[in-house]
N, C-alpha and C positions, 0 to 999 in steps of 0.2 A: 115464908122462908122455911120455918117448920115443916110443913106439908109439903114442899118440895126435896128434904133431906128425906122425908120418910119415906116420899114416893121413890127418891132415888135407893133408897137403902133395901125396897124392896123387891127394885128391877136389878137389883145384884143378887138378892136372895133366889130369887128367883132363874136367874143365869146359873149360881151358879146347881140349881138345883137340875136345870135342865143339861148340865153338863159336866156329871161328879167328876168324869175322869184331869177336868182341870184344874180341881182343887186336890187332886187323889196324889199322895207322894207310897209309891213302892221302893220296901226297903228290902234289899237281897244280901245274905249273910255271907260272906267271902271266908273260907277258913284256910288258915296261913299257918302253915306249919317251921315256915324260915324266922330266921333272929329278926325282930322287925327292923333292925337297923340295917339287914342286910343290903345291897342294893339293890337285888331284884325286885324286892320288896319295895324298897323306897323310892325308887324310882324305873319299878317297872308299871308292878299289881297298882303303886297308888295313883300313878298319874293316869293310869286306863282308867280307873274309879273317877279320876275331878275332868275326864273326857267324857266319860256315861253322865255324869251331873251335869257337863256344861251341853251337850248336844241334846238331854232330856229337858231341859230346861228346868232342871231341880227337880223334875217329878221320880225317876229314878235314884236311890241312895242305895248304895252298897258302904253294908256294916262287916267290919274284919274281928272277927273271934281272937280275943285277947291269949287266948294258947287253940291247941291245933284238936281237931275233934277226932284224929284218927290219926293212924302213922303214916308213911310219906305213901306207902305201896297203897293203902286202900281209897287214895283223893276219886278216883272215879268211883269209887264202888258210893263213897258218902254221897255225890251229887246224884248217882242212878236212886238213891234211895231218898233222896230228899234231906239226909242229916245236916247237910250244906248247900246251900242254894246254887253256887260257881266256887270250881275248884283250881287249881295248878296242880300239875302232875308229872309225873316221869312214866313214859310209858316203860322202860326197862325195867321199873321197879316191880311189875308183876312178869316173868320172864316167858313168853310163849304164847303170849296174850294179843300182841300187837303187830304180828311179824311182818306187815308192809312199813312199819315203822322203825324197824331194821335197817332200812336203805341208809338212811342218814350218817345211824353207826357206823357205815363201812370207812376203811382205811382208805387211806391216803387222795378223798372226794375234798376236803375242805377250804374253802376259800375265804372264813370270815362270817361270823354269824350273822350281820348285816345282811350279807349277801346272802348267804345260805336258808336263814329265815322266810325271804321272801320268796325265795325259788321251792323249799318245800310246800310253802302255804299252795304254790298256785298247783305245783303237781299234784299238792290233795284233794282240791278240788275238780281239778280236772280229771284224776286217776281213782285218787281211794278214798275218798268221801261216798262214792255210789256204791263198793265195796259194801256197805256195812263196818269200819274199820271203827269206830267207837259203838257202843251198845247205845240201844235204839231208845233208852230213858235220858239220854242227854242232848243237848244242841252243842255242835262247836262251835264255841268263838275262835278257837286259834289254834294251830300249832307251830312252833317252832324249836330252833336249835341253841347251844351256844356253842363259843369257839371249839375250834381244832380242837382234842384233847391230847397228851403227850405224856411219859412218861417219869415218876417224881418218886427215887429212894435213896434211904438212907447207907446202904452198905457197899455201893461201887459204881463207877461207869459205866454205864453200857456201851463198849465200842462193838461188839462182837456179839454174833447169834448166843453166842456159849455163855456170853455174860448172864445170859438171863435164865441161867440154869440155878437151881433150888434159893432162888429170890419168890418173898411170899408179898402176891401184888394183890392188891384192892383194884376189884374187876368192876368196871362202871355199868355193864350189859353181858347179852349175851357175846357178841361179836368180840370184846375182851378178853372175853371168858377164851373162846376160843382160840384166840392167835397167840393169849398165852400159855396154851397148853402146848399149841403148836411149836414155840420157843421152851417150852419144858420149864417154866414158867408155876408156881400154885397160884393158880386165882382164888382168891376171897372175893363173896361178892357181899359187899353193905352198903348200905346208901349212903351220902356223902356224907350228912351229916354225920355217923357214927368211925370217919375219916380218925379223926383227931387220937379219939378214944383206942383205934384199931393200932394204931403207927406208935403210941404212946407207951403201950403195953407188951410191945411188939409181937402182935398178934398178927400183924404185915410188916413187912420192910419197903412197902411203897405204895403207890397209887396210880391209877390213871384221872389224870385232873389237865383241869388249866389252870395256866400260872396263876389266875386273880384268886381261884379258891383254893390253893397252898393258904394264901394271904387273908383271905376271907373266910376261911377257916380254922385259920390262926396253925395253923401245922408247919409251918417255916423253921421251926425248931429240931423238928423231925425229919427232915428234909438234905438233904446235902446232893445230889446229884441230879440232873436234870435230863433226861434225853429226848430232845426234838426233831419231829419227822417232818418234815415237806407234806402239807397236807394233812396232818393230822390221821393217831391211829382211830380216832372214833370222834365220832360228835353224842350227844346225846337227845334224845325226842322228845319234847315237852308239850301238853297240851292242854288247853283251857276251853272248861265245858260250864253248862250250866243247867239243872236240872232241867228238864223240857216241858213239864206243865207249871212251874213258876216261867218258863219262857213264853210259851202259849197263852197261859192267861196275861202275858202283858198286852197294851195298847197297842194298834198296828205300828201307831205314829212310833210308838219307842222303841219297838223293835227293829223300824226302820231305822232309827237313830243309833240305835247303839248300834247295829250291820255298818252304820259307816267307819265309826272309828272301832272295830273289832278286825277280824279276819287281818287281809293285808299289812293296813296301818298299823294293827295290835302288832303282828308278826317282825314290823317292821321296827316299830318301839321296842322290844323285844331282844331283837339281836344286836339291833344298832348299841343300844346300852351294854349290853355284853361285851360287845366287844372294844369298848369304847375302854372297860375296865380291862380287858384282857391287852391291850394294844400298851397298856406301862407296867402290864406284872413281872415280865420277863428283866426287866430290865430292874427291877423292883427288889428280884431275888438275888439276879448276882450279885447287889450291893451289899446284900446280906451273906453273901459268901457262898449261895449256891453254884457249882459246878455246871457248867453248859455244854453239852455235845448236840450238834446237830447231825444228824444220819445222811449221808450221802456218798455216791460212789458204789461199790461194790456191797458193802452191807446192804444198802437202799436196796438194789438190785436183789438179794438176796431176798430179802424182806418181802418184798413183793413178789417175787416167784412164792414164796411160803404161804402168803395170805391170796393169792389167788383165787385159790379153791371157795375164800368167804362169800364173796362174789359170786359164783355161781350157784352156791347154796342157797342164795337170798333170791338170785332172779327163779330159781323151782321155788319158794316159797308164794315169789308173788303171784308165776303161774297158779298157783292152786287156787288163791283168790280172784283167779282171773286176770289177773296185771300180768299187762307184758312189762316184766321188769327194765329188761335193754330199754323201752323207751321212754318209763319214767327216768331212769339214771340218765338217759340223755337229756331230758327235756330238765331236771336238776340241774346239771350242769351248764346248758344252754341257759335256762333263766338267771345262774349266780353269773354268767359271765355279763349279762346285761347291767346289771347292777351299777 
């Protein structure tokens, strides 16, 4: 009996000598610059983390850095350089940088980040993944949107182009930046996080957000009017990379694994939860006494004749990288309506 446990004890030693990579667990450090209770966090980043551990079969673990190892604008620069293994990011947050990821931001495209998430993933791939559109020290796992965005201040309604004359807005991008200059409009631009802090000290009189991050934010205090567009003035770009030699040294098997639940399904995790929050915010504020205008009619009309021009400044942007713009916006729109 003895010498049958020994012999078996050493035909496992031996297994697993001849095949480290199944005893081998890799741990990839995820650096999370959001409140961890937030919800993207808690039910965006973690449950892609318990999908890479269940489809790796535990060999895969991603560790999340208890505070953020860089600010919100430099999440790719940490992963190109290795200071975090996979990142989240806001391509806006470095302005000039990402310009086929512009397309998203434009006005009045929005359908639903559910929807929108997946219809960007596949035009990235099919369009501006061969571009070179991330630096060549990272792998994409994903990119995607969330909801519509709309506009949220504290000093008036906006029924009227004029309304948004010397109102100081929190600009989400550049396409923000823009339309409200267009409307005569001060853009501030700061990342959302520093939202609260901006509106508090009234350093803005408002913001471009979605209803759930007024809430998630906690900025509902600062807030009193609401203006909503058909379509949304902007979406924002978000994408999720991971340094490319911690990718490259993984196993093929895991790589294969995590490709399954990343890209699409990730993209689809993604927005579906966005908007899942954003689909009770609105409804959430006016019980708190926010004011609601939605735009439509001849202002809409207006609105649109003015941002027209954004639109074609993006399709010459995507020309230079090559992209025929018209057809990625089509093929956008064609993919969210499949949805």
């Amino acid at each position: 009996m003895l010498k049958r446990l020994i012999a078996g004890a050493g035909c496992l030693a031996f297994a697993a000598a001849a095949d480290p990579a199944a005893a081998q667990t890799t741990s990839l450090r995820f650096n999370n610059w959001l409140p961890p209770t937030h919800f993207v966090h808690k039910d965006g980043h973690l449950k892609y983390f318990e999908a890479i551990a269940t489809a790796t079969e535990g060999r895969v673990k991603i560790d999340v850095t208890a505070q953020s190892l860089g600010a919100p604008p430099r999440q790719m620069q940490l992963a190109v350089d290795g200071i975090a293994d996979i990142v989240w990011g806001v391509h806006s947050y470095t302005p000039g940088t990402y310009p086929l990821a512009e397309m998203v931001e434009l006005p009045f495209i929005g359908n639903g980040s559910d929807k929108d998430s997946v219809a960007y993933w596949r035009v990235y791939k099919a369009m501006f993944e061969k571009t070179g559109m991330h630096p060549p020290g990272v792998h994409t796992l994903a990119v995607h949107v969330h909801p519509p965005g709309h506009i949220y201040n504290n000093k008036r309604a906006i029924k009227t182009l004029e309304d948004f004359q010397g109102l100081k807005l929190r600009a989400a991008n550049g396409t923000t930046t823009a339309l409200f200059q267009k409307f005569g409009a001060t853009p501030i631009s700061l990342p959302a996080t520093q939202s609260r802090d901006a509106l508090s000290k009234g350093v803005a009189d408002g913001t471009m957000f979605t209803s759930e991050a007024i809430l998630n934010f906690n900025i509902q205090d600062f807030v009193k009017y609401a203006t909503i567009v058909p379509g949304g003035l902007y979406s924002q770009s978000f994408f999720i990379v991971i340094n490319k030699k911690k990718w490259d040294a993984l196993p093929d098997r895991d790589r294969a694994a995590i490709d399954k639940v990343s890209g699409e399904a990730l993209a689809r995790l993604m927005g579906t939860r966005w908007q899942k929050e954003e689909d009770t915010g609105l409804d959430r504020l006016k019980k708190l006494g926010v004011q609601v205008n939605t735009v439509e009619g001849a202002m809409l009309a207006k609105m649109k004749e003015a941002l027209a021009p954004i639109e074609k400044e993006w399709i010459e942007k995507a020309k230079a990288k090559g992209v025929d713009g018209v057809a990625a916006l089509k093929m956008l729109k064609d993919e969210a309506a499949k949805q």
